[in-house]
PDB file of N, CA, C and O in Angstrom, chain B, residues numbered from 101:
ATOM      1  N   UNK B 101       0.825  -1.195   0.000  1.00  0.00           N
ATOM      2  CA  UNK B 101       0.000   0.000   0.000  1.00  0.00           C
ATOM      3  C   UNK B 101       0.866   1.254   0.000  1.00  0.00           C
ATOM      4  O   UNK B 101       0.414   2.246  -0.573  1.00  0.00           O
ATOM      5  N   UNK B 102       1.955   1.309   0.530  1.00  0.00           N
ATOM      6  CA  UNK B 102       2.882   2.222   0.545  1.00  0.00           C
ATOM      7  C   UNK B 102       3.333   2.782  -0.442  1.00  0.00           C
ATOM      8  O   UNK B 102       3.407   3.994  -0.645  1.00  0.00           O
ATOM      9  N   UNK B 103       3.802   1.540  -1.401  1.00  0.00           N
ATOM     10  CA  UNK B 103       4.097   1.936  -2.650  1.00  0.00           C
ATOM     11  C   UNK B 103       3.150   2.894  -3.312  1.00  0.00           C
ATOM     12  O   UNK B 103       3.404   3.969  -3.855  1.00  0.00           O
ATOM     13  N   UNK B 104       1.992   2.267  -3.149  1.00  0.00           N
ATOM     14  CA  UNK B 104       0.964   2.892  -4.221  1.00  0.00           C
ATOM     15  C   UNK B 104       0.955   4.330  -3.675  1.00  0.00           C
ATOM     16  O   UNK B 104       1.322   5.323  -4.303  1.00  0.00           O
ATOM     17  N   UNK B 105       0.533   4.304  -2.550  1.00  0.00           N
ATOM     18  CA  UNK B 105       0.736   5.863  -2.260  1.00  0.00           C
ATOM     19  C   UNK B 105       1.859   6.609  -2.783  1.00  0.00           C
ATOM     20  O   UNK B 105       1.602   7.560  -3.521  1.00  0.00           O
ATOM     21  N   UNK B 106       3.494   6.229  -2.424  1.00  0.00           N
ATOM     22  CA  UNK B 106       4.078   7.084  -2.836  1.00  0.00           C
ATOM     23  C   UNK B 106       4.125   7.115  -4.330  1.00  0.00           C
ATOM     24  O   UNK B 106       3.966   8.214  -4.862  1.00  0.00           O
ATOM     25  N   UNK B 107       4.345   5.926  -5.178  1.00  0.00           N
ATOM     26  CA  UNK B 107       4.182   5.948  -6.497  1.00  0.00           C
ATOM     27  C   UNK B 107       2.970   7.457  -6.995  1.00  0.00           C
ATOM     28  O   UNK B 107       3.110   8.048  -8.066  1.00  0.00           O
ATOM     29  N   UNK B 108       2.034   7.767  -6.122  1.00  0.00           N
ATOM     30  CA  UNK B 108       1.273   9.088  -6.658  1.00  0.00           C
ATOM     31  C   UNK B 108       1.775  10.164  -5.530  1.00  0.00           C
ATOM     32  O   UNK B 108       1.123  11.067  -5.005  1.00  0.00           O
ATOM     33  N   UNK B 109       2.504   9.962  -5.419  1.00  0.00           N
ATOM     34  CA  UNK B 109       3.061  11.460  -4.324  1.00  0.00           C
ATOM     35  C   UNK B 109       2.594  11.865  -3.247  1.00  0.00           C
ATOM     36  O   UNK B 109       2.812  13.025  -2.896  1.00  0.00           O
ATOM     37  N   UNK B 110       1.529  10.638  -2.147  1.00  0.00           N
ATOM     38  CA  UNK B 110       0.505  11.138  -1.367  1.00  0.00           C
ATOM     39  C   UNK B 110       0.947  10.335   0.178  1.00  0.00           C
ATOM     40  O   UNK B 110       0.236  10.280   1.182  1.00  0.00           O
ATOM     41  N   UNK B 111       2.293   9.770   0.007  1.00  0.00           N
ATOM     42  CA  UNK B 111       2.688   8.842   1.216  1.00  0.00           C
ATOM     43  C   UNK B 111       2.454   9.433   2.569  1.00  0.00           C
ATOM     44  O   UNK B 111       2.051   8.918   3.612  1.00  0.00           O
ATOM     45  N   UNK B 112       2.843  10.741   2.251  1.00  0.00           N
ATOM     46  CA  UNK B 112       3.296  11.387   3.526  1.00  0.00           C
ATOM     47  C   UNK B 112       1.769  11.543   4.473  1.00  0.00           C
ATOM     48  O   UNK B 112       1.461  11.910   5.607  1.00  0.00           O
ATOM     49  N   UNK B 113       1.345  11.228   3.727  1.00  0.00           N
ATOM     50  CA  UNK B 113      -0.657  11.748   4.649  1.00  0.00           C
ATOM     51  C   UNK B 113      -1.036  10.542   5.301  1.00  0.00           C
ATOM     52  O   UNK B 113      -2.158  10.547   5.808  1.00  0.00           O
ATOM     53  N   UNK B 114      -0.261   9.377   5.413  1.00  0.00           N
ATOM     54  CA  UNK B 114      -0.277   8.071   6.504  1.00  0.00           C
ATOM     55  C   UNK B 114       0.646   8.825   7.937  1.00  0.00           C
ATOM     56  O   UNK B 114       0.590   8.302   9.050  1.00  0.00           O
ATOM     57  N   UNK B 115       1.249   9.771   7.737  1.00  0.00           N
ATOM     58  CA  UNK B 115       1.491  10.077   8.620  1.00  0.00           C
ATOM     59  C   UNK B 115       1.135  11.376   9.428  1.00  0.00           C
ATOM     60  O   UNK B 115       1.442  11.595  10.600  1.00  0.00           O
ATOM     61  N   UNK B 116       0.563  12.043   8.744  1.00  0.00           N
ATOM     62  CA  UNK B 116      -0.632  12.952   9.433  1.00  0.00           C
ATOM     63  C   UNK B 116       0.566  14.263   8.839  1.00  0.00           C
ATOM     64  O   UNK B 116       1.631  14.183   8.226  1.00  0.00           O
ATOM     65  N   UNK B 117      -0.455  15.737   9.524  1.00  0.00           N
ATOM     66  CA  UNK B 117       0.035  16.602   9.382  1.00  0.00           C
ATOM     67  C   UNK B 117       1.108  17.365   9.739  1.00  0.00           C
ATOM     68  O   UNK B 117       1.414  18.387   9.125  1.00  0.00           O
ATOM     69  N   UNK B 118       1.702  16.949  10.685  1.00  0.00           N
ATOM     70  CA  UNK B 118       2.748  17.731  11.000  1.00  0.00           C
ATOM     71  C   UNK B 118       3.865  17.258   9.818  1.00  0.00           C
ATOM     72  O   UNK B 118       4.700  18.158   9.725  1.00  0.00           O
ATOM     73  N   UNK B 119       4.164  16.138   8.873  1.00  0.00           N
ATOM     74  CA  UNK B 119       5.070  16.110   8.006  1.00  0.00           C
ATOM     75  C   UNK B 119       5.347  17.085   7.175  1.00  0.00           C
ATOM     76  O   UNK B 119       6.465  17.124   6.662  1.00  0.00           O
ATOM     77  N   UNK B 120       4.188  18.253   6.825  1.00  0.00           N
ATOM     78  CA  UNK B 120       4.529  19.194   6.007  1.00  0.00           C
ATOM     79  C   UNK B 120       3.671  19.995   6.391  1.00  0.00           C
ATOM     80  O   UNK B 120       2.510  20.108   5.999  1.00  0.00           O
ATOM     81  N   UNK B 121       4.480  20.843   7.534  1.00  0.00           N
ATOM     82  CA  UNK B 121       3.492  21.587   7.982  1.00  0.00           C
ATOM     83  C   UNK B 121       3.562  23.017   6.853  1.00  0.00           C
ATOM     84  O   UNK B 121       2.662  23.851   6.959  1.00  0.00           O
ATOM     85  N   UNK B 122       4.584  23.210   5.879  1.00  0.00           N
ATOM     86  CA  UNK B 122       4.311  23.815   4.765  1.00  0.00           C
ATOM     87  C   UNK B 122       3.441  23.896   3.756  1.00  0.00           C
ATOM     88  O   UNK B 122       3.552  24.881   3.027  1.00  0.00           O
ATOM     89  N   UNK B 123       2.317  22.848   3.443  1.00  0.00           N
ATOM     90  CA  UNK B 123       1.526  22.955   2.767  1.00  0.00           C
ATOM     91  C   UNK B 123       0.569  23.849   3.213  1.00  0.00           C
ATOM     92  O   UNK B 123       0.497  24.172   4.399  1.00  0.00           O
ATOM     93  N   UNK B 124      -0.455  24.436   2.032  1.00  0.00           N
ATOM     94  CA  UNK B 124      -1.820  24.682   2.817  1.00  0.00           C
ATOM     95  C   UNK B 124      -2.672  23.757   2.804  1.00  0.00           C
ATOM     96  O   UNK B 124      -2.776  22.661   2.254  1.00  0.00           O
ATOM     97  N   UNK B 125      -3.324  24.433   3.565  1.00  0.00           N
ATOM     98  CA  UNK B 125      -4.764  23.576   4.123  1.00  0.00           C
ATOM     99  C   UNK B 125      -5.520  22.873   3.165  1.00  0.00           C
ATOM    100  O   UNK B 125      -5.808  21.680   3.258  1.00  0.00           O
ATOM    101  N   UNK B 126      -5.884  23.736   2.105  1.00  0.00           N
ATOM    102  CA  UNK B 126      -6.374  23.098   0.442  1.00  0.00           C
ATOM    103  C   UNK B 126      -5.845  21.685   0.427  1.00  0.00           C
ATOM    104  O   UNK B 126      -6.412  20.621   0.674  1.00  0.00           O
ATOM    105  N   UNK B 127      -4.247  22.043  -0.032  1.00  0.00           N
ATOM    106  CA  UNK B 127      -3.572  21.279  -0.435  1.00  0.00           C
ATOM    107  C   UNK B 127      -3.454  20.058   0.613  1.00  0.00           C
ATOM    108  O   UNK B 127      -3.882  18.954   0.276  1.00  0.00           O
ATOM    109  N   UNK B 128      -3.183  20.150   1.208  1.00  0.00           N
ATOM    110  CA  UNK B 128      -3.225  19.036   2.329  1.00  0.00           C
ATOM    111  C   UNK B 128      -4.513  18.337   2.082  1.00  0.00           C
ATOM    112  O   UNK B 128      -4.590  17.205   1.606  1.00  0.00           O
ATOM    113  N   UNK B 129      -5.655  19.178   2.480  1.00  0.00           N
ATOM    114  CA  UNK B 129      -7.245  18.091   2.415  1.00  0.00           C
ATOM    115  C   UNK B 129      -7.238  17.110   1.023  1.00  0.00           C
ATOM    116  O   UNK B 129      -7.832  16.051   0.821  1.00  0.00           O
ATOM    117  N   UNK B 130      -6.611  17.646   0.421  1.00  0.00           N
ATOM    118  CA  UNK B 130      -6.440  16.920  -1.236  1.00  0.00           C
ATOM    119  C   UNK B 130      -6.124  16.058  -1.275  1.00  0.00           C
ATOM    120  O   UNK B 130      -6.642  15.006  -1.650  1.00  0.00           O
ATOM    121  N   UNK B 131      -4.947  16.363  -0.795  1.00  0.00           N
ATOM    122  CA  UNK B 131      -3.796  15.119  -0.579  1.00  0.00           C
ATOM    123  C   UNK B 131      -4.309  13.908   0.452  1.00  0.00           C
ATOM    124  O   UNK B 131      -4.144  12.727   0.146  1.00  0.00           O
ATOM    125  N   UNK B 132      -4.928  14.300   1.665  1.00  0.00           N
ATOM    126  CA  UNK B 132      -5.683  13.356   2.536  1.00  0.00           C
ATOM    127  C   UNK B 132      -6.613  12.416   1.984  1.00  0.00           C
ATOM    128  O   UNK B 132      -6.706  11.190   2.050  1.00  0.00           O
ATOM    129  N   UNK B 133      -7.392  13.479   1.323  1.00  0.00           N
ATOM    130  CA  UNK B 133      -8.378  13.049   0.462  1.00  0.00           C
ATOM    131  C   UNK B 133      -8.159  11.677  -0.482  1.00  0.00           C
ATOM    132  O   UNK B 133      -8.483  10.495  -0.367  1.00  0.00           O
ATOM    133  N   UNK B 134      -7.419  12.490  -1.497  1.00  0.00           N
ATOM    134  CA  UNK B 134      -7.119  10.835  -2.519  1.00  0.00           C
ATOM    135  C   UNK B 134      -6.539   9.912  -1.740  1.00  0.00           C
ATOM    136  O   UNK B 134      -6.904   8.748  -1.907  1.00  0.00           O
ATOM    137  N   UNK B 135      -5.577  10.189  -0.783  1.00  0.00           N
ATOM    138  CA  UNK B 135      -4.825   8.948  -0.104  1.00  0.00           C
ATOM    139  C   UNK B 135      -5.791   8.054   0.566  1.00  0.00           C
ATOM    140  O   UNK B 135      -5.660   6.837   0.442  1.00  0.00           O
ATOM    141  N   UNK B 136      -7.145   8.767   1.553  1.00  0.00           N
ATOM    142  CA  UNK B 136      -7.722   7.556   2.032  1.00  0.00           C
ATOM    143  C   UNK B 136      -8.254   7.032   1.065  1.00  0.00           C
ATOM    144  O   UNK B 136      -8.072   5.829   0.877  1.00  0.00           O
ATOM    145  N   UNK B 137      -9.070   7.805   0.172  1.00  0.00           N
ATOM    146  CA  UNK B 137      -9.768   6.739  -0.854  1.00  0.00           C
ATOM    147  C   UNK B 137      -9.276   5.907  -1.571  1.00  0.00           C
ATOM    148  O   UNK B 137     -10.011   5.115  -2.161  1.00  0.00           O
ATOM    149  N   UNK B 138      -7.731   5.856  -1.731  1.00  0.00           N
ATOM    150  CA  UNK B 138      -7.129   5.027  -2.492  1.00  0.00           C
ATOM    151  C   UNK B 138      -6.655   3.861  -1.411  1.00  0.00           C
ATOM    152  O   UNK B 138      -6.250   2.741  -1.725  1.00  0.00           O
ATOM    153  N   UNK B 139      -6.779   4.308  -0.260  1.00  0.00           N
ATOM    154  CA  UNK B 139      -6.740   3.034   0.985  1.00  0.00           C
ATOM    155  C   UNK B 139      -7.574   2.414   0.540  1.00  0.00           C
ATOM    156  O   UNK B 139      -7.418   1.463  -0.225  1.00  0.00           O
ATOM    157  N   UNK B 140      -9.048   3.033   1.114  1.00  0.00           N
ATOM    158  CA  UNK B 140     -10.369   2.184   1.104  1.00  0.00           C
ATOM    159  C   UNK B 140     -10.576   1.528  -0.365  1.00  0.00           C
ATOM    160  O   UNK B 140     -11.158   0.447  -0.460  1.00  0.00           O
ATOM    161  N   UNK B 141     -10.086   2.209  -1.508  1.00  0.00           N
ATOM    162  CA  UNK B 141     -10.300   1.273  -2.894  1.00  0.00           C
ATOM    163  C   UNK B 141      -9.768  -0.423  -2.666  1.00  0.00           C
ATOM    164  O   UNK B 141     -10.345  -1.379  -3.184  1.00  0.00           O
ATOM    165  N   UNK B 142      -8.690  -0.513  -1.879  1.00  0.00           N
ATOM    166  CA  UNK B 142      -7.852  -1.329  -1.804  1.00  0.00           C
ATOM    167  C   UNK B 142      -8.227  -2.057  -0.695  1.00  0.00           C
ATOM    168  O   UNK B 142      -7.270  -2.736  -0.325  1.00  0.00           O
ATOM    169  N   UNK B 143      -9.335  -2.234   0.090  1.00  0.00           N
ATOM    170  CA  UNK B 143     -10.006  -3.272   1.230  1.00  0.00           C
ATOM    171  C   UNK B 143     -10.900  -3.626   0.518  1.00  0.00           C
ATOM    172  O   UNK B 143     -11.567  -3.054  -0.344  1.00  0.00           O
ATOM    173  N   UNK B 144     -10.879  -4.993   1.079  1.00  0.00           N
ATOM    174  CA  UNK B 144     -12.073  -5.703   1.255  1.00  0.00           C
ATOM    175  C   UNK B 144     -13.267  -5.310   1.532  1.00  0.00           C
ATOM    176  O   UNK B 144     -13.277  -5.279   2.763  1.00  0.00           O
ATOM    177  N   UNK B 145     -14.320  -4.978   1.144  1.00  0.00           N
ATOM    178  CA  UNK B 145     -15.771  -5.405   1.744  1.00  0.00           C
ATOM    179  C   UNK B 145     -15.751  -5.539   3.303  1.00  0.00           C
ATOM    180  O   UNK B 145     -16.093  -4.462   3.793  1.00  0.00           O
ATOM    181  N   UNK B 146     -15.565  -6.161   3.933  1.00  0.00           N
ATOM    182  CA  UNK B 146     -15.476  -6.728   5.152  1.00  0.00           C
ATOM    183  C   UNK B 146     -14.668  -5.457   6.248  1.00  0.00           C
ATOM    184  O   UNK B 146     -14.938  -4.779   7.240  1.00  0.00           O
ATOM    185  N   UNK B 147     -13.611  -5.685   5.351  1.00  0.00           N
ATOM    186  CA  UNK B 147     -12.136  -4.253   6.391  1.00  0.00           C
ATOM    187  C   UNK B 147     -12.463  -3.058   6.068  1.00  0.00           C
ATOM    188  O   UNK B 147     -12.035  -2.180   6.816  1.00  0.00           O
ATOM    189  N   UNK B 148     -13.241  -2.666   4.972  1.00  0.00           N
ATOM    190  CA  UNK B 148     -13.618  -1.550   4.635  1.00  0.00           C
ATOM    191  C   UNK B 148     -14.252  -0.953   5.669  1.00  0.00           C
ATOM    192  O   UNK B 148     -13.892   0.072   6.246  1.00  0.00           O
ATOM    193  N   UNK B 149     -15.805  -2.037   6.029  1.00  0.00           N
ATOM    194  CA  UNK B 149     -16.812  -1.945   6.972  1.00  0.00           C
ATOM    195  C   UNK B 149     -15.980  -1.524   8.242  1.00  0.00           C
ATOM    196  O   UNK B 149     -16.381  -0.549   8.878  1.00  0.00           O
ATOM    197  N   UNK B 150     -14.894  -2.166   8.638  1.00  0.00           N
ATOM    198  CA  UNK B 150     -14.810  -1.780   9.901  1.00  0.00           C
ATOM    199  C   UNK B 150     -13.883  -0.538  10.201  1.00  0.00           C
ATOM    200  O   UNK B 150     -13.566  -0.231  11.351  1.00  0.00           O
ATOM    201  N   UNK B 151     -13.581  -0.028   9.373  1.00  0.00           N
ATOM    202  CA  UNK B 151     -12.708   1.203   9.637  1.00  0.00           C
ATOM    203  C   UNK B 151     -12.780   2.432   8.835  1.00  0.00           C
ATOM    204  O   UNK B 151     -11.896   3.280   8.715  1.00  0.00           O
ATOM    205  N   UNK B 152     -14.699   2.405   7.960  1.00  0.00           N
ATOM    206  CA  UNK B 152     -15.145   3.091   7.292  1.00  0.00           C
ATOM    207  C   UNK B 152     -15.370   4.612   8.262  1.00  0.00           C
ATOM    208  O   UNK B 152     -15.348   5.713   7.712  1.00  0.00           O
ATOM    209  N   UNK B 153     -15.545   4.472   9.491  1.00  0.00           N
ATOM    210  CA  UNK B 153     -15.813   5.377   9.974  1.00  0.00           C
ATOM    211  C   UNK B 153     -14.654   6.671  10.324  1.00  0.00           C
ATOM    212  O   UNK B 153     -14.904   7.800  10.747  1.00  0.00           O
ATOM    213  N   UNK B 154     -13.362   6.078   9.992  1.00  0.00           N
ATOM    214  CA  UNK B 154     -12.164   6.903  10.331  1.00  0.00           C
ATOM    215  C   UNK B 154     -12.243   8.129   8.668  1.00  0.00           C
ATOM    216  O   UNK B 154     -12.795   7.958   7.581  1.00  0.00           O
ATOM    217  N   UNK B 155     -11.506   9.157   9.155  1.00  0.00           N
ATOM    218  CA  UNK B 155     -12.178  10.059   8.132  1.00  0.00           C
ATOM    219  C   UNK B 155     -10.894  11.024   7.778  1.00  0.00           C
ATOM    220  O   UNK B 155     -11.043  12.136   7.270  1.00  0.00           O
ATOM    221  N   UNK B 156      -9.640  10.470   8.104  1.00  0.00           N
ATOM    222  CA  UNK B 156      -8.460  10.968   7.566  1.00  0.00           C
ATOM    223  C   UNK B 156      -7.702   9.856   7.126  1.00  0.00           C
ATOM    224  O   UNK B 156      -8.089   8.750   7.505  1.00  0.00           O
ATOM    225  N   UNK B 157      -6.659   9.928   6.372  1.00  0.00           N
ATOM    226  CA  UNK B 157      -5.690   8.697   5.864  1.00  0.00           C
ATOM    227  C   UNK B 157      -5.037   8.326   7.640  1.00  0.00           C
ATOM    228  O   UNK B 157      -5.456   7.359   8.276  1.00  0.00           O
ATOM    229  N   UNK B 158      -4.117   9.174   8.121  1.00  0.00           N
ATOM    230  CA  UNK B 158      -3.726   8.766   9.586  1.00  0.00           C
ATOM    231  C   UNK B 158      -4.308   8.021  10.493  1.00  0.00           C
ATOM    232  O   UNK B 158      -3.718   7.229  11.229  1.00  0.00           O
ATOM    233  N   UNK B 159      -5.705   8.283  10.477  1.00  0.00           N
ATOM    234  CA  UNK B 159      -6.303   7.573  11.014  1.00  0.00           C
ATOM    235  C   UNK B 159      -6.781   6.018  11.011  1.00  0.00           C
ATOM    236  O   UNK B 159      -6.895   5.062  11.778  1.00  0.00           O
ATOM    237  N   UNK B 160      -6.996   6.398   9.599  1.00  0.00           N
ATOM    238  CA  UNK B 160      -7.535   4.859   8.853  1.00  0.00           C
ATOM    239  C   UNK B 160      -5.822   4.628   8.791  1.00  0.00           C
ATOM    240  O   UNK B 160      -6.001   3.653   8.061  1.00  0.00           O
ATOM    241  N   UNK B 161      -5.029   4.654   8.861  1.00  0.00           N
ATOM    242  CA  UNK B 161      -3.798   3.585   8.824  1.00  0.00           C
ATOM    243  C   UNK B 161      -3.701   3.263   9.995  1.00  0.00           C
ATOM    244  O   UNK B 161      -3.648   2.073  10.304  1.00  0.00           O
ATOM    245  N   UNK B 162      -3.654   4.286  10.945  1.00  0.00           N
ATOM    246  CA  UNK B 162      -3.575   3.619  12.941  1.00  0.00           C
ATOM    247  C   UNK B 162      -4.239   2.547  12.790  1.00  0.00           C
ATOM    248  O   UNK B 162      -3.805   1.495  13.262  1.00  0.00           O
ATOM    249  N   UNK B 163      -5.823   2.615  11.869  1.00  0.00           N
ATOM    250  CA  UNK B 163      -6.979   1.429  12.565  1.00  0.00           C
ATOM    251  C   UNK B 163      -6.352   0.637  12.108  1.00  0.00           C
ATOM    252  O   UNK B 163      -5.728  -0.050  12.917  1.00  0.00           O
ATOM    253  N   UNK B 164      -6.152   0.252  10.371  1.00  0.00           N
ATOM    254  CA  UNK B 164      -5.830  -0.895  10.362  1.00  0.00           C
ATOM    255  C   UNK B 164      -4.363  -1.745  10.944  1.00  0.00           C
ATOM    256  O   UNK B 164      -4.209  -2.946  11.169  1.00  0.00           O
ATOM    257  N   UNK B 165      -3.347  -0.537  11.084  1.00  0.00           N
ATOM    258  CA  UNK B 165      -2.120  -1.287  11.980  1.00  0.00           C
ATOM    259  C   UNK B 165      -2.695  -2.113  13.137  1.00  0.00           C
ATOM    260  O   UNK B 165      -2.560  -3.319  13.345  1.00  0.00           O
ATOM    261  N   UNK B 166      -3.356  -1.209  13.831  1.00  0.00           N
ATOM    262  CA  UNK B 166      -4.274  -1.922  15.334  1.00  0.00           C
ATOM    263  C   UNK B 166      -4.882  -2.785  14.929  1.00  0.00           C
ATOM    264  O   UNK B 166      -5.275  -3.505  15.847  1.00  0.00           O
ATOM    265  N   UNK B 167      -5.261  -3.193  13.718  1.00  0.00           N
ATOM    266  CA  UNK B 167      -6.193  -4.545  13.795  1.00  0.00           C
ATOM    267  C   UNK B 167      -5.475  -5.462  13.171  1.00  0.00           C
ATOM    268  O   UNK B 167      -5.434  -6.631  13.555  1.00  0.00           O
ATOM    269  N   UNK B 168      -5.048  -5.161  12.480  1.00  0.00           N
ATOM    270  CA  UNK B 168      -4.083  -6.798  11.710  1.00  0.00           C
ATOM    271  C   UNK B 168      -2.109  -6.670  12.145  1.00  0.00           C
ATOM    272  O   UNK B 168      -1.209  -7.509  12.125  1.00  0.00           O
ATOM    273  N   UNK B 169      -2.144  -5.406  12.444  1.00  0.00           N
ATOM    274  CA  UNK B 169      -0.371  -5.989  12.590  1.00  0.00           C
ATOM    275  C   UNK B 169       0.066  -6.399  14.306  1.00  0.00           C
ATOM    276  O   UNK B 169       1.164  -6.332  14.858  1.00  0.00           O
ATOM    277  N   UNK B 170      -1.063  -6.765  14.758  1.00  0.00           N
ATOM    278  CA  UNK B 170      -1.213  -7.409  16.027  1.00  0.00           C
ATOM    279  C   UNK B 170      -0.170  -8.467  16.301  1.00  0.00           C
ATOM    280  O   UNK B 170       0.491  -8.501  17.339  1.00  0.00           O
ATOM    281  N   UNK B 171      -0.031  -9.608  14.985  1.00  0.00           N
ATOM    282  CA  UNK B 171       0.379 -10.466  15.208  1.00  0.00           C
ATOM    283  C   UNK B 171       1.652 -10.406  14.580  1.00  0.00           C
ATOM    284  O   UNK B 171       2.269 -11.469  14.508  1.00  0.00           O
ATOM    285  N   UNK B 172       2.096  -9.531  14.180  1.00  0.00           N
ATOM    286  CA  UNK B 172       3.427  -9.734  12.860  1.00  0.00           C
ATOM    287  C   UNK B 172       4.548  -9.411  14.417  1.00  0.00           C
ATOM    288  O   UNK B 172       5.774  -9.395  14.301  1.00  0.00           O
TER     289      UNK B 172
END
């Protein structure tokens, strides 16, 4: 998933805002923007459901670390 993000220039928004606190605000929501949806393109049905409710990329990456990299 990483890849894909950075492959479109949007990696840095798994890690929330303070990475560039130079952007604006626009620009940033943009960038948040395509990155989660290009998360959620990439779940399941099932994983989608459960971490549909998170509403930034940072967020929705915390959930799913917390739910599946439990065991790694």
């Amino acid at each position: 998933m990483t890849a894909i993000l950075s492959t479109l220039g949007i990696k840095d928004a798994i890690y929330g805002r303070e990475v560039d606190a130079e952007m604006t605000d626009k620009k940033w929501k943009e960038m948040d923007d395509k990155a989660l949806s290009t998360i959620q393109l990439c779940l399941s049905d099932a994983t989608l459901q459960e971490v549909l409710s998170e509403t930034t990329t940072m967020g929705l990456w915390n959930k799913l670390e917390e739910t599946y990299m439990k065991n790694v």
